[in-house]
N, C-alpha and C positions, 0 to 999 in steps of 0.2 A: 433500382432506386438507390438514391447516395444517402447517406447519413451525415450529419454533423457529428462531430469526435471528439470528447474529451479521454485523455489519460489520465488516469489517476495514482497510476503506479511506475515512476520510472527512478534511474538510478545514473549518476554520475559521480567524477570522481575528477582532483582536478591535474589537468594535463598529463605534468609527468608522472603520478600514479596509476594512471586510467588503466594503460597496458596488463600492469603489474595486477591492481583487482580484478579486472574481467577475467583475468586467468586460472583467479583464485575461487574466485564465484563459479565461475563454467568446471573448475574440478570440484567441488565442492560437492557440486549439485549435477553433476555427469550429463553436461548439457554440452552440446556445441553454443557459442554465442557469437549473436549476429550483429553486435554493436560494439564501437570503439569506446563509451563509457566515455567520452569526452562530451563537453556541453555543447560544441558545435557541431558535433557529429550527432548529436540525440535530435538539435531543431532541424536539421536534414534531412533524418527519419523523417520526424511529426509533418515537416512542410511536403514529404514526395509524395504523401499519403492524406494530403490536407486535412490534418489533424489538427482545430483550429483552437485548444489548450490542451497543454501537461503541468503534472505536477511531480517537483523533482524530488526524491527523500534521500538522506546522507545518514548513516549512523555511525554516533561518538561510540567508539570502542572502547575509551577509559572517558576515566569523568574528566580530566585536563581538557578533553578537547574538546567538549558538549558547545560554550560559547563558539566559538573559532567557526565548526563546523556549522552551527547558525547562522552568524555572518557571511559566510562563505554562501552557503544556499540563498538568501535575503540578495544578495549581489547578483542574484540571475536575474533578479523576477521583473517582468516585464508583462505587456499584456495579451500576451500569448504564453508566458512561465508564470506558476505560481508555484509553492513550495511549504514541506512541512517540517517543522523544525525537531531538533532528537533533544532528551533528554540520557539519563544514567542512571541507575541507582545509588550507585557511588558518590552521584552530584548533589552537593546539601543543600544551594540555593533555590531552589523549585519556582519559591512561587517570584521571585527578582527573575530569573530568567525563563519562565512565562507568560511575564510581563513584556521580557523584552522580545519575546517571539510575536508578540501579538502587534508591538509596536512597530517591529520590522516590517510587518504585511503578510507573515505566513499564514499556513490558511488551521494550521493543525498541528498534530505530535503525531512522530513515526518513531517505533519501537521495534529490535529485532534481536527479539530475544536470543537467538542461536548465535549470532556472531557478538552480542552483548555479554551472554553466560550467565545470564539469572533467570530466574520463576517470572512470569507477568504477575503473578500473583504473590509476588513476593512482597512481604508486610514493607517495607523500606519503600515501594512504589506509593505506597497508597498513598501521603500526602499530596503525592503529584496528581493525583486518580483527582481526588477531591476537588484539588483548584482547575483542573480542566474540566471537571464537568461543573464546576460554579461556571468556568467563564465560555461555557455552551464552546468549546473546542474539540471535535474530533478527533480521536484517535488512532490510528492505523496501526494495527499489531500484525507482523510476520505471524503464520498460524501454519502448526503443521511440520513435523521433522524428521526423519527417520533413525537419526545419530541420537538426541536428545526430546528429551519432556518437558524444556523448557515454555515453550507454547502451546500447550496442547488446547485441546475442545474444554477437557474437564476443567481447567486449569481457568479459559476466561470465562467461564459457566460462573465461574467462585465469583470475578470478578463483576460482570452482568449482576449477582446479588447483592455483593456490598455495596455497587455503586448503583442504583437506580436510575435512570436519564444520563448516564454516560454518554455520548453519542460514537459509539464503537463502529471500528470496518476491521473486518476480519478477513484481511489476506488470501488469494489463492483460491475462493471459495470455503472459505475458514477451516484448511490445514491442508496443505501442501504434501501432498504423499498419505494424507492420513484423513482421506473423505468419509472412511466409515465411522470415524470419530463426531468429525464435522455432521455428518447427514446422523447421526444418533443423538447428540448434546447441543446442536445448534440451527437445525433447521426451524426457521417458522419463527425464531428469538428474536426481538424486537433491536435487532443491528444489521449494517450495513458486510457485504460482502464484495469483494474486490474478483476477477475473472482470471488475473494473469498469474501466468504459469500454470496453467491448468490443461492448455490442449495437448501439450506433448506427450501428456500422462491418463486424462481422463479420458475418457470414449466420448463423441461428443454427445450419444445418449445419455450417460449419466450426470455431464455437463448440462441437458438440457432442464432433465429431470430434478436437479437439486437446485436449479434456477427458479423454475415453476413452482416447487415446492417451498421453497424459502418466500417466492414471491419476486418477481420483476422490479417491480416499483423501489426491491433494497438490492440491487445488484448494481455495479458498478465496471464501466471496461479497465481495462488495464493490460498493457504489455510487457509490464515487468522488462523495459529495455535496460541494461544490452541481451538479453535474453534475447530478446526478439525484436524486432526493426515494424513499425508503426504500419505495413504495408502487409506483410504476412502475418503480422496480429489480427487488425480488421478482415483478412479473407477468412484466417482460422474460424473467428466470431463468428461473422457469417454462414459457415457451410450448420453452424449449430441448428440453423432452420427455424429462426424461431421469427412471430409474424414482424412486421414492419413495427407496430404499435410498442413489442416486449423492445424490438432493437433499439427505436429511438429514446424509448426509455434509458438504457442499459450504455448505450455509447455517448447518449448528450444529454437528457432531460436531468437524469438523480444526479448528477453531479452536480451540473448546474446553479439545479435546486440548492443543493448541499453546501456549494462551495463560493460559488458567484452572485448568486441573487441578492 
């Protein structure tokens, strides 16, 4: 059987830097990486593998750049790209320039704590926390790190309580190297979890099992490209075994839902 595809988790950079990050990313994270990080190399992924939406995320490394890299992501989207916009904590204008995320056409906020260097749960975010879940915007937090504590499980547990109806997606299957966190502080939590980066490292039984557990219906695909190319993401997915009903959920319906409808 085929599935309809969205991505929810991919990654570019533009042109002349593309090289230079994928490189930085693939050591970082002791990965081989199968993508050029360039935006026309990512819709060449998504179309070999008829992947019929992605959504691309950029993260502002200081606060100078938060605007810039907004506009920058907002210039792809088309209707097959859609896109989520980054904030900082360093950046003071929060709620002007989630104004202007919203007007651009993105779909949400993407935060990553590790290459960012703060707490998610750091008091200086919370203004931003507030006006995104006023204005029902989704959030996509990197979850999970072996280096640092920046994102940890316990860490968006705090946040899950100050902020009620946040509408959160928690990365990686919410923490990246660090599922006993994830599977003890966040399974069954009333948020969304993303898949990518997951099979190089999980078993696909425990993969299956913290999907089941948390619930289908809040699971989301994601290939985390350039990590990995749109074609050996969906077979990975796939071999997880799970029935046709959990897949189409998990590769087109929640997102959909979430993002498009």
């Amino acid at each position: 059987m085929s599935y309809k595809v969205i991505d929810v988790h991919t990654h570019i950079w533009p042109d002349k830097l593309a090289s230079r990050a994928v490189e930085h990313v693939g050591s970082y994270y002791s990965y081989d990486m199968h993508g050029k990080g360039t935006i026309e190399d990512l819709k060449q992924s998504a179309n070999e593998a008829g992947v019929e939406k992605f959504v691309i995320h950029s993260s502002a490394l200081k606060a100078s750049q938060v605007e810039d890299v907004n506009t920058a992501t907002a210039s792809h989207l088309c209707g097959q790209i859609a896109g989520f916009g980054t904030l900082h904590p360093e950046y003071t204008e929060f709620e002007k320039e989630i104004n202007r995320i919203i007007s651009l056409g993105l779909k949400g906020i993407k935060l990553h704590p590790d290459f960012q260097f703060f707490n998610i749960d750091d008091r200086r975010m919370y203004p931003a926390y507030e006006i995104i879940r006023d204005k029902k915007l989704p959030i996509l937090f990197h979850m999970g790190d072996e280096k640092y504590d920046y994102s940890s499980a316990v860490r968006l547990l705090k946040i899950l309580a100050d902020f009620p109806g946040l509408i959160v997606i928690g990365a990686h299957l919410g923490g990246h190297l660090k599922w006993d966190q994830a599977e003890e502080y966040l399974i069954g939590k009333d948020i969304y979890m993303d898949c990518s980066s997951t099979d190089r490292k999980l078993s696909p039984e425990r993969s299956k099992s913290i999907i089941r557990r948390h619930g289908c219906e809040k699971i989301l695909f994601g290939t985390d490209y350039p990590i990995e190319r749109h074609s050996e993401g969906i077979e990975n997915f796939l071999k997880l075994g799970l029935t046709d009903d959990e897949n189409e959920k998990i590769l087109y319906d929640n997102a959909f839902n979430l993002l498009f409808k």
